[in-house]
N, C-alpha and C positions, 0 to 999 in steps of 0.2 A: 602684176603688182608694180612693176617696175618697166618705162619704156626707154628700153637700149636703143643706143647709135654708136656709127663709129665716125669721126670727122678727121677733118687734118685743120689744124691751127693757120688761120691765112693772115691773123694783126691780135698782137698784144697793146689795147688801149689801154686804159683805167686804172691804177691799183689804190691801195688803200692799207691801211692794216690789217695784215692778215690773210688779203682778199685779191684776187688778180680779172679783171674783166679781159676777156677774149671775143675774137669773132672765129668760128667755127663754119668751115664749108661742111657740109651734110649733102650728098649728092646734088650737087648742083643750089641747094639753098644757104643763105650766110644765119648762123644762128648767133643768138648773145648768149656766150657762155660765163660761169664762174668759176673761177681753181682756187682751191685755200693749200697755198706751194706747202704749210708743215703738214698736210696729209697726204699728197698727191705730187711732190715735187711744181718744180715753177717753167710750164710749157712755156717753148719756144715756135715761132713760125716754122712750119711745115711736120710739127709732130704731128702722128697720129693720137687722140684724146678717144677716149670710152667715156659716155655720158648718159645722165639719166633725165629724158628731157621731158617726164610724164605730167607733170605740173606744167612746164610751158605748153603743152602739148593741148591742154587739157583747159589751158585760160584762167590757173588757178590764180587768184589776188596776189595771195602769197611764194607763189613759186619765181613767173618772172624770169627766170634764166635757165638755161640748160647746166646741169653741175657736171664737173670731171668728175670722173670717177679713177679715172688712173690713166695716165702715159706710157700706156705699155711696153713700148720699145725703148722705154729711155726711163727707167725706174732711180726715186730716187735711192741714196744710199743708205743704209741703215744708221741711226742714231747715233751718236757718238758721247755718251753719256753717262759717266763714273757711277754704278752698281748703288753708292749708295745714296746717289742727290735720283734716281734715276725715276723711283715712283712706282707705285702699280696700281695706284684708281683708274679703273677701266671705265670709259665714258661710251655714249650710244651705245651700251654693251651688246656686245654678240650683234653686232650689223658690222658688215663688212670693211666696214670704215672703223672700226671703234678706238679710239685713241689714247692711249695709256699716258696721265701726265699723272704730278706733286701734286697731290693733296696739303693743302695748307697746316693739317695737322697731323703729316705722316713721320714715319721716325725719320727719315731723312729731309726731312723740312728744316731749313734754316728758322723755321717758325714756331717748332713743334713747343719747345719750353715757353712761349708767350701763347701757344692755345693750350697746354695742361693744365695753366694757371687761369686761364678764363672762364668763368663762373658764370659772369653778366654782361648785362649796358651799359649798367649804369647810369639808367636813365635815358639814354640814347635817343634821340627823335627818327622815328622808322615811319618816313613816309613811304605807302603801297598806294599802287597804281594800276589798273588793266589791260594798257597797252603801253606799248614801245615810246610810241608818242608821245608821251606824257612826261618821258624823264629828262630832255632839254628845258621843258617849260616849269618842271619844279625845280630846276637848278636854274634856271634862270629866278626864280623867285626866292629862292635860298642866298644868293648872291647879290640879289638886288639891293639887300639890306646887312649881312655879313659877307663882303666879297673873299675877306681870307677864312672862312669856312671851310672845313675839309669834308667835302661829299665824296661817299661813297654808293658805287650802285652794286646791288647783286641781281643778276642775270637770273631767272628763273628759265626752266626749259619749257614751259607750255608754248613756246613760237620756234623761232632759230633755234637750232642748237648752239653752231660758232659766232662766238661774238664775235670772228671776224667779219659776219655777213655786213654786220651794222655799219654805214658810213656815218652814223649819228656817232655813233662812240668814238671814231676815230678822230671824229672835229673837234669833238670833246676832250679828246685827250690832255689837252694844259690845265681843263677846268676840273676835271676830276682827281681825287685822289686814289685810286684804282676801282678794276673792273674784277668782280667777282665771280667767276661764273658757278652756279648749283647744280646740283641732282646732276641729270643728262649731259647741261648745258659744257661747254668747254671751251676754252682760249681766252680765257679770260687772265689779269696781271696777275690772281691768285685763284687757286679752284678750291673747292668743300666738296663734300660728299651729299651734304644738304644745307636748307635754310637754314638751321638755327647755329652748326658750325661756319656758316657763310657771316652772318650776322656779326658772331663771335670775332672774326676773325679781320672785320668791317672795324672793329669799333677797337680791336686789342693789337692787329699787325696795320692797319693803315689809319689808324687813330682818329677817325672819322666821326667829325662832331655830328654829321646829319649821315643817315643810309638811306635810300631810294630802293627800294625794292619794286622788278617788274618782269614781267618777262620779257623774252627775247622781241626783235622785229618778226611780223605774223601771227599768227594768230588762229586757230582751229574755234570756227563757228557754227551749229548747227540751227540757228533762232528758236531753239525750246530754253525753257529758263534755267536748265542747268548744262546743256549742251554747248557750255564755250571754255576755254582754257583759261580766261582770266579769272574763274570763277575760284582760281588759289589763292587771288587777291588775300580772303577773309583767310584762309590760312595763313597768310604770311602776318597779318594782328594776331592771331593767336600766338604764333611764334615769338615775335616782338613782347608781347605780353609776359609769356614765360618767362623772357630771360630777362625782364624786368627794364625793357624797354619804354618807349613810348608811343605807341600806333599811334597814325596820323594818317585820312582815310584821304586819297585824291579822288575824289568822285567823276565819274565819268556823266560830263555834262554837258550837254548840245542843244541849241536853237536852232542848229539848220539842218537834222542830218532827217531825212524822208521818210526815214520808216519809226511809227507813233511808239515803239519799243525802247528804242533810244532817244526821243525827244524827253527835255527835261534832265530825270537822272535817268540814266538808261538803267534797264530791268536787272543788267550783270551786275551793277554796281550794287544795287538793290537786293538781290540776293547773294551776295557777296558778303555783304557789312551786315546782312538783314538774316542772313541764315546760315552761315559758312563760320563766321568770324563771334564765337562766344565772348573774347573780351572785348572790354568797353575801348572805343578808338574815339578821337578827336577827329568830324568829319566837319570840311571849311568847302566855306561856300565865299566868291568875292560879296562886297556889301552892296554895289551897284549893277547888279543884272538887269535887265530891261523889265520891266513890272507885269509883264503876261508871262516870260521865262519864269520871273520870281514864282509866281502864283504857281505855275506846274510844281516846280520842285519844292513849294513846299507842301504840296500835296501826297508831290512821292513819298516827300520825307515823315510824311505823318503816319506811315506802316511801318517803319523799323522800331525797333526793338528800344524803351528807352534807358537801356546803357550807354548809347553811343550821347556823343557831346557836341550838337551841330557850333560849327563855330566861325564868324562873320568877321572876314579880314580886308579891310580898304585895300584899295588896287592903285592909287595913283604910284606910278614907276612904272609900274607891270609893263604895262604895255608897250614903253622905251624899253625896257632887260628883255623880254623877249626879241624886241625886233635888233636887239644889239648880238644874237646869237649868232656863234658861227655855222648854225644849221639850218637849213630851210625846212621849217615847221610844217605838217603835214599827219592828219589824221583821218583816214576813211577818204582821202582823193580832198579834204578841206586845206586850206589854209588859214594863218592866222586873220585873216580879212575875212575868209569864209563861212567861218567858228568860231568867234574870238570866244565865246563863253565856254567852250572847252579849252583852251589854252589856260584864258586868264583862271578859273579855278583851278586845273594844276598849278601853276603858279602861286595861288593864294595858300593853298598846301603847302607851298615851300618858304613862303615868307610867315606862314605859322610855324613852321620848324625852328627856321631863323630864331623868332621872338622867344621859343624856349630856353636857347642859348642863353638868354640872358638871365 
């Protein structure tokens, strides 16, 4: 299950929040490793590092690097952490790594009295999305049009777990109003135990006129139509629904990508918003797609279900707020030149959120 090494740390490159990039000797070869130092402490050249390198190993999309697993000769020190701020939601539980942090609504939460009292949304615009990708380009479309906007994202665990993997979030950092992480997910500026206290806690501790819900960077695909992790998507509108939100569906939408599954709206999205998600969502589409694109998707879209609300948002800006990101946009190996009609529809998502605001 698990492919062990043992290396010695020969350069600490890269870091980020949360996240540390290394080169690791492995008998004689340089690997690219990751350490996230609040789990594993923060290796130095010539430690020996324990790693689990079965994803790189293995050519997996989403893996990508060899992870520390631990510095064994040089552990860090135990927490230092007053008993009652100190938390016990256990996260990746019972895996070897499992990280006990604050729960946003635990009794020792500085938060706990503003989540007893949270009820609802409020109306709250809860745009959902099915990959990682997709949440620079709805904030970039949320912004386009209300820049002092407070977006909130929550981190769903169907990809990463640590939002420190993300270097998307980290760029993001001035433009967000925090980072939520759910369920599994963790490291995030506040954690829930689930969506709908994640939600809660979006719109009543970080007072967040828009929430972005997505999961983490990666992704678990098996190409059957219920075999992918995004497919929580349509959970995450129910959720918003309950608590008297406003679903707002980013559809996942592609003219370039090769496989006829995802051209158009791709199939996840489709059964996503089409079989997953009971309440009725706001799903936008830009109003200038290229007229053969147009025609697929509205062909897709003539099998869902008619409670959803397709909804046609102009795009002139978009495509300046995008390329003014401090991220370099990127989904399935495309960029925004590659795919703009995936981009610009998350974007039009976010500038329908916007317009709710008002």
């Amino acid at each position: 299950m698990i492919w062990w090494r043992s290396g010695t740390v020969r350069a600490v490159r890269r870091g980020w929040r949360g996240a540390i990039e290394l080169d690791v000797d492995v008998d004689g070869d340089t690997l690219r490793a990751l350490a996230y130092p609040a789990l594993v402490g923060e290796p130095e050249p010539g430690d020996r590092v324990l790693l689990n390198v079965g994803a790189l190993a293995m050519g997996l999309g989403t893996g990508g690097y060899a992870l520390v697993v631990a510095v064994p000769d040089r552990l860090p020190p135990d927490p230092r952490v007053p008993q009652r701020s100190a938390g016990h939601a256990v996260k990746a539980r019972y895996t070897p790594l499992q990280p006990i942090v604050l729960a946003v609504d635990e009794d020792g939460s500085p938060h706990r009295t503003a989540m007893l009292g949270a009820e609802g949304l409020d109306g709250l615009p809860v745009v959902t999305a099915d990959l990682h990708s997709a949440v620079p380009a709805i904030l970039a479309g949320v912004h386009a049009d209300r820049p002092a906007a407070r977006v909130a994202y929550l981190m769903t665990d169907g990809g990463a777990l640590p939002a420190w993997f993300s270097r998307t979030l980290d760029a993001l950092t001035d433009r967000l109003a925090g980072v939520v992480t759910v369920g599994q997910a963790f490291g995030g500026d506040l954690e829930a135990v689930n969506l709908h206290s994640g939600l809660l806690a979006a719109r009543h501790v970080l007072r967040a006129d828009v929430a972005i819900v997505a999961q983490g960077p990666g992704n678990l695909g098996t190409g059957t139509p219920w075999g992918f992790s995004g497919v929580a998507t349509g959970e995450a509108v129910n959720a918003a629904a309950v608590l008297d939100g406003r679903p707002i569906g980013a559809l996942r939408v592609s003219g370039a990508d090769p496989r006829p599954r995802h051209r158009g709206v791709s199939h996840h999205s489709l059964t996503a918003y089409g079989r997953v998600a009971l309440a009725p969502a706001d799903l936008v589409l830009p109003d200038d797609l290229p007229a053969e694109l147009s025609a697929v998707i509205a062909e897709d879209l003539a099998a869902l279900p008619d409670r959803h609300r397709v909804v046609r948002v102009p795009t002139d800006g978009l495509d300046a707020a995008l390329r003014a990101l401090p991220v370099r946009l990127s989904s399935m190996g495309r960029d925004l030149d590659g795919d703009p009609a995936y981009f610009l529809t998350a974007a039009a998502a976010g500038r329908h959120a916007a317009a709710l605001l008002s």
